[in-house]
C-alpha positions in Angstrom: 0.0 0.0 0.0 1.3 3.6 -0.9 1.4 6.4 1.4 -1.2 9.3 1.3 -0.1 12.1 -0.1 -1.0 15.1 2.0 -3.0 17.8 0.2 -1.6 21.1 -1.2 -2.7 24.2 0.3 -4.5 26.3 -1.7 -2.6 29.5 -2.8 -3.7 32.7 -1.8 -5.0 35.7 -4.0 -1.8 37.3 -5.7 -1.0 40.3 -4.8 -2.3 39.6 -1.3 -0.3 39.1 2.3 0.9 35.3 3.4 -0.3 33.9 5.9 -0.3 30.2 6.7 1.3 29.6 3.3 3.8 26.5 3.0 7.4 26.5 2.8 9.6 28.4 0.4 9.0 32.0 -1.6 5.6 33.6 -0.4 5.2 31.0 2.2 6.3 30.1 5.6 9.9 31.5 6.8 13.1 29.2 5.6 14.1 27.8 9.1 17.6 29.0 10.6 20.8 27.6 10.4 20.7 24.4 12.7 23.6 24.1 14.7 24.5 21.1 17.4 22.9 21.2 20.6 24.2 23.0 22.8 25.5 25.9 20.3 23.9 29.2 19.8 21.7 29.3 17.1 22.0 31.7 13.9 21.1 35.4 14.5 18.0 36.2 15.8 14.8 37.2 13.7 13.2 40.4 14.3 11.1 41.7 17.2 7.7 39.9 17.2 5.4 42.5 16.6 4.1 44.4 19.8 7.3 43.5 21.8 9.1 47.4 22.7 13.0 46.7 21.5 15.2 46.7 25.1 16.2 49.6 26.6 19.1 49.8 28.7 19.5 51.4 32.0 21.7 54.8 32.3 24.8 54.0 34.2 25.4 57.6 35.4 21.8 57.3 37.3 23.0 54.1 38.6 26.1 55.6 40.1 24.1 58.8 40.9 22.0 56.4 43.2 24.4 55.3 44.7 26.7 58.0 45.3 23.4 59.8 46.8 23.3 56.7 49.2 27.0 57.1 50.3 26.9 60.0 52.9 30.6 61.2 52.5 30.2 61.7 48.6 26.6 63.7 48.2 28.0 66.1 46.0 28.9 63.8 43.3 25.7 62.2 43.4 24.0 65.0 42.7 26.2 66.0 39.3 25.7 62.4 38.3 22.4 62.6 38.2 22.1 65.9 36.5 24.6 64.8 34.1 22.7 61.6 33.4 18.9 63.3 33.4 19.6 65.3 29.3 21.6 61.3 28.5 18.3 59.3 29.1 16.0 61.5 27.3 18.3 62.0 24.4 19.4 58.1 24.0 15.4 57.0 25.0 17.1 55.3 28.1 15.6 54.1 30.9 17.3 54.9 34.8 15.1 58.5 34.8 13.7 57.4 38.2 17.2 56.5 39.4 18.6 59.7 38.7 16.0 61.5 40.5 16.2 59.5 43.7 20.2 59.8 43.5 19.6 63.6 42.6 17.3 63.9 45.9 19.2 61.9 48.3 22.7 64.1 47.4 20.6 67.0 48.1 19.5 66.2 51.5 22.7 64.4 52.0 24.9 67.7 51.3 22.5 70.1 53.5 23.5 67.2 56.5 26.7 67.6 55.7 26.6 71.4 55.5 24.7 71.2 59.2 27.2 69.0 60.9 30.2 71.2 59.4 28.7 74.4 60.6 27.3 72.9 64.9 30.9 70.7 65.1 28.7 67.6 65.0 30.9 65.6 62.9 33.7 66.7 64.7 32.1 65.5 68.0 31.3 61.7 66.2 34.8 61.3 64.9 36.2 61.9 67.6 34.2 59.7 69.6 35.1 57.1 66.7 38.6 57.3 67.1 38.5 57.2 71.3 36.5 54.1 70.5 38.9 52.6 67.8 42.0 53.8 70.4 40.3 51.9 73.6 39.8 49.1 71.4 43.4 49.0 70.1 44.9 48.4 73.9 41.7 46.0 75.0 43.0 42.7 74.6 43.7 39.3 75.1 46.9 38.7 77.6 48.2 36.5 74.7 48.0 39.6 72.3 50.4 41.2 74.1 54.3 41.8 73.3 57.8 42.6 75.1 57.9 45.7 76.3 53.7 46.7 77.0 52.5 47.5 80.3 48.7 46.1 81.2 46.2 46.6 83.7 44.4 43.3 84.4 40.9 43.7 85.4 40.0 40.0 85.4 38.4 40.6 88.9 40.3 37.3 90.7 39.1 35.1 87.1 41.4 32.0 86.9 42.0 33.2 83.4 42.5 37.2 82.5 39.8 38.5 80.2 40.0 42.3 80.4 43.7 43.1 79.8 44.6 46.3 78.8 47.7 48.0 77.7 48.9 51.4 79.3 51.3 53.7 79.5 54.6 52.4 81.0 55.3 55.6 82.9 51.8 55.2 84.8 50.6 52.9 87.4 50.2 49.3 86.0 49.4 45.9 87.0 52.7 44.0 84.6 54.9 44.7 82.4 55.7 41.9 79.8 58.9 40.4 79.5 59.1 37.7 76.7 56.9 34.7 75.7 57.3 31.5 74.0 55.4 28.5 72.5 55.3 24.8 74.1 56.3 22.5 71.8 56.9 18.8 71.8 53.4 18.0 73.5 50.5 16.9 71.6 47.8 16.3 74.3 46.1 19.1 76.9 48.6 18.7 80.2 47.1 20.3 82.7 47.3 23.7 84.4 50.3 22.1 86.6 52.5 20.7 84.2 52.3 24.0 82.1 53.0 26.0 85.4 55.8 24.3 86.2 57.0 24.4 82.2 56.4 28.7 82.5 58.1 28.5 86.0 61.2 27.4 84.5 61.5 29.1 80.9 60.5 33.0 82.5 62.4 33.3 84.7 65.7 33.4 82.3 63.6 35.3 80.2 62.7 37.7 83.2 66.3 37.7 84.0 67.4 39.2 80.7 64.4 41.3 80.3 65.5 43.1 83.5 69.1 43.1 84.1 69.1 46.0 87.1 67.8 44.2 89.5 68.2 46.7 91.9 65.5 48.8 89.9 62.7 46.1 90.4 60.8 46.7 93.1 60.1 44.0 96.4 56.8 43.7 95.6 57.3 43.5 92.0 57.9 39.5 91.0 57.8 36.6 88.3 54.2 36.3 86.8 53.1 34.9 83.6 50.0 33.7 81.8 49.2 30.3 80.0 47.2 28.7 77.9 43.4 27.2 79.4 42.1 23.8 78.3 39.6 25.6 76.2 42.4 27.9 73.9 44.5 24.9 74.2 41.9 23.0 72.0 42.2 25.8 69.4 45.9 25.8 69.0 46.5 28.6 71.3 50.2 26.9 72.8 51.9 30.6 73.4 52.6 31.6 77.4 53.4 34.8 78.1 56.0 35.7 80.7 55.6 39.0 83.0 56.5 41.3 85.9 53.8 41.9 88.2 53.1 43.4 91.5 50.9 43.0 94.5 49.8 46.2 93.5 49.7 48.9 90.8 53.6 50.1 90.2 54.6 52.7 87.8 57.9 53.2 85.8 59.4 50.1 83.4 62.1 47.5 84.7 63.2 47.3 81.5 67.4 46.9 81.2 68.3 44.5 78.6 71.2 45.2 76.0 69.1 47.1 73.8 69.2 49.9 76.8 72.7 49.1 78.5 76.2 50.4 77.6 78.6 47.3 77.2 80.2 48.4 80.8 76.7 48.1 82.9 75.9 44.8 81.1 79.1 43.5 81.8 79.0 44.0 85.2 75.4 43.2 85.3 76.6 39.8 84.2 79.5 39.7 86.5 77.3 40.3 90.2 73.8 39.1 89.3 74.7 35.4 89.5 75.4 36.5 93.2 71.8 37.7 93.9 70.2 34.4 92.2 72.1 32.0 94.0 71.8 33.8 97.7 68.3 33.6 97.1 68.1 30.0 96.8 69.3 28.8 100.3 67.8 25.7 101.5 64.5 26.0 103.7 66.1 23.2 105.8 68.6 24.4 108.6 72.3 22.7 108.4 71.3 20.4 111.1 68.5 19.2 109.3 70.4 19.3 106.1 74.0 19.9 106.4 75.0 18.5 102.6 72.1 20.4 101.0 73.5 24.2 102.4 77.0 23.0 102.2 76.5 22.1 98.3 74.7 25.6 98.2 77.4 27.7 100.1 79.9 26.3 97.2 77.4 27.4 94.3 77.4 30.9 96.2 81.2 30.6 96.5 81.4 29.9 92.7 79.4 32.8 91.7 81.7 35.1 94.1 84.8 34.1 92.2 83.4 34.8 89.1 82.0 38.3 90.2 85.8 38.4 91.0 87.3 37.7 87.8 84.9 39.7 85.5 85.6 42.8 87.8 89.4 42.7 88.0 89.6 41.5 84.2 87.7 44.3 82.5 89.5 48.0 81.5 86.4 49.7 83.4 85.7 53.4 82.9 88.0 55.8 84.5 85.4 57.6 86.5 84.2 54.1 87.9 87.9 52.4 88.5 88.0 53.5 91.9 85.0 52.1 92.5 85.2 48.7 91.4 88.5 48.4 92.7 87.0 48.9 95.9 84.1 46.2 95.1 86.7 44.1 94.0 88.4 44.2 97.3 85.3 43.2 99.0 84.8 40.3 96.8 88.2 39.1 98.0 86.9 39.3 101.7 83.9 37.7 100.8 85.5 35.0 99.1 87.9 33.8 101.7 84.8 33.8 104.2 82.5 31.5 102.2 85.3 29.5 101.3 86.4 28.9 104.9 82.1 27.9 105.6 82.3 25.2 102.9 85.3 23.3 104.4 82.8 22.6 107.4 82.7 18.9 108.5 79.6 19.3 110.3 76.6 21.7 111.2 78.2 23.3 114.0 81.5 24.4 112.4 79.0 25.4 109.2 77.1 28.0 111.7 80.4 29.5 113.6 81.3 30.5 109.7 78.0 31.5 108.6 77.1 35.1 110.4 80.4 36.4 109.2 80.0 34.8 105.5 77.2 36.7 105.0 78.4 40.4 106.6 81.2 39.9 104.2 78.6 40.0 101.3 76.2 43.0 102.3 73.1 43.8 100.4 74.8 46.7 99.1 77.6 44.8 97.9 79.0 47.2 94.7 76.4 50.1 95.0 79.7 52.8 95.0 80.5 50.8 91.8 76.8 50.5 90.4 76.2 54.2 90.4 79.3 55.2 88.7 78.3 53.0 86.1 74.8 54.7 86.5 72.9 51.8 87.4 70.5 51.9 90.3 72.5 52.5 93.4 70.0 51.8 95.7 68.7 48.5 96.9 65.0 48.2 96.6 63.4 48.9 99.7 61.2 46.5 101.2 57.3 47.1 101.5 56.5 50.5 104.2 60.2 51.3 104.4 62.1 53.7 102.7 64.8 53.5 100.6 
């Protein structure tokens, strides 16, 4: 059986419009170039009838907007939007409602402007902007600060400090911060003991070399330092910071390391401090409790006496200061024979016959002649309700 053949349209009048016609000349439209899915097809036809061709938007109304809407640039918004008013008429653009409102705001925006310039209001808000910006700059957290900044803490008695603040050195302050550093080599949370006992023994050479003039550190004034929680811990935080703090607000830095000592005070710094930090760690336990404990200790102290010793008598001092420390050095001598006579003890009773006259031979102001001819402190600190 054959296919139908499908009927053939019957032409229209000549002369007369197509419509519904078939394919080819005086019929339906020839089809556009095909092209693979996916690909843009041939150029486009024209406007269906009724459709308004596109009209863009005026981009100097747009910007007029929003320049109107920026407080600090009114002006501008306002010759945008003149500027683009005579452009959207002329190129039949649309964006004439955009201009307006940018046009309106700029006005109103430049007469605020005008007010505030002429009362001192803006005046009055930026500088309450930067007191804000400045009291937020020194708020912080005590692991934010660096080497060198002085802090209140206002942490009201917290286990951890949450209102740290830095301040002006020359005023009174709760710290002053010495150095920090990271713990390393520990994976797992130790415990608030384990990291005290790590920040015990790293600060304290840090504290040593922050403030070399010991003498200039007040008695109330002592090792401090803060450390991670379990809870920063857990975030990474590993960073303790070591500090000098008092029992009460102080004011002046202790601040004397090498970047603010002449090569002569360091030296002699070096030389005599060793002196201080050993005396200071005499047994608790008498000699009769403990005779080998203090004898071991009255050697250390001997030790650090002949050093003291050499690095005086080996260095070309000053010559304003040679008197002095050929005095001090004298004294060491003394001192020296004394302590060395106190650790030939055999037993706790000789130990104590030696011991009164060890120690007058190494007074608290052992070198202070010699100290403030260097100009060092020359003054011991003074101990809490006494004067210096």
């Amino acid at each position: 059986m054959e296919p139908s053949q499908p009927s053939q349209p019957t032409p229209p009048p000549s002369g007369g419009p197509q419509s519904g016609g078939g394919p080819g000349a005086g019929g339906w439209p020839a089809p556009g170039p095909y092209t693979s899915p996916g690909m843009p097809y041939g150029p486009p036809g024209p406007v269906p009838y009724g459709q308004p061709p596109h009209r863009s938007t005026n981009g100097f109304a747009v910007a007029s907007l929003v320049a109107g809407l920026v407080c600090c640039v009114p002006p501008l918004g306002l010759v945008l939007g003149l500027v683009a008013l005579p452009r959207i008429r002329k190129r039949d653009q649309n964006g004439k409602g955009l201009a307006i409102a940018g046009i309106a705001l700029s006005v109103v925006s430049s007469l605020l402007l005008v007010a505030g310039l002429v009362s001192g209001g803006f005046r009055t808000a930026y500088e309450s902007f930067k007191e804000g910006v400045d009291e937020a700059s020194r708020s912080r957290s005590a692991f934010a600060l660096r080497p060198g900044q002085c802090f209140t803490d206002h942490s009201k008695g917290e286990e951890y400090a949450t209102d740290v603040r830095v301040v002006d050195c020359a005023g009174p302050h709760d710290g002053e911060v010495s150095g920090t550093f990271k713990v390393t080599g520990i994976a797992t949370w130790p415990g608030d003991d384990a990291l005290e006992d790590i920040a015990d023994e790293r600060c304290e050479p840090i504290n040593a070399a922050y403030a070399m003039d010991t003498w200039a550190i007040p008695r109330s004034v002592g090792l401090s330092y803060y450390q991670p929680s379990r809870e920063s811990w857990r975030l990474g935080d590993r960073e303790v910071t070591c500090a000098f703090t008092g029992e009460k607000p102080f004011s002046g830095s202790v601040r004397s390391d090498t970047t603010r000592l002449t090569l002569d005070q360091e030296h002699f710094l070096l030389s005599l401090n060793p002196i201080e930090t050993v005396g200071y760690r005499e047994p608790e336990e008498d000699p009769d409790e403990d005779f080998e404990a203090n004898r071991q200790w009255a050697r250390e102290l001997l030790a650090a006496i002949d050093s003291a010793r050499a690095g005086v008598r080996d260095r070309d001092w000053p010559g304003t200061s040679k008197p002095a420390l050929a005095a001090l050095g004298k004294e060491l001598d003394t001192a020296s024979k004394r302590w060395r006579a106190m650790t030939a003890a055999t037993d706790a009773e000789a130990y104590w016959e030696g011991y009164e006259a060890a120690w007058d031979a190494l007074p608290e102001d052992l070198g202070a002649e010699a100290r403030t001819a260097l100009g060092l402190t020359g003054t011991p600190p003074a101990d809490e309700g006494t004067q210096a």
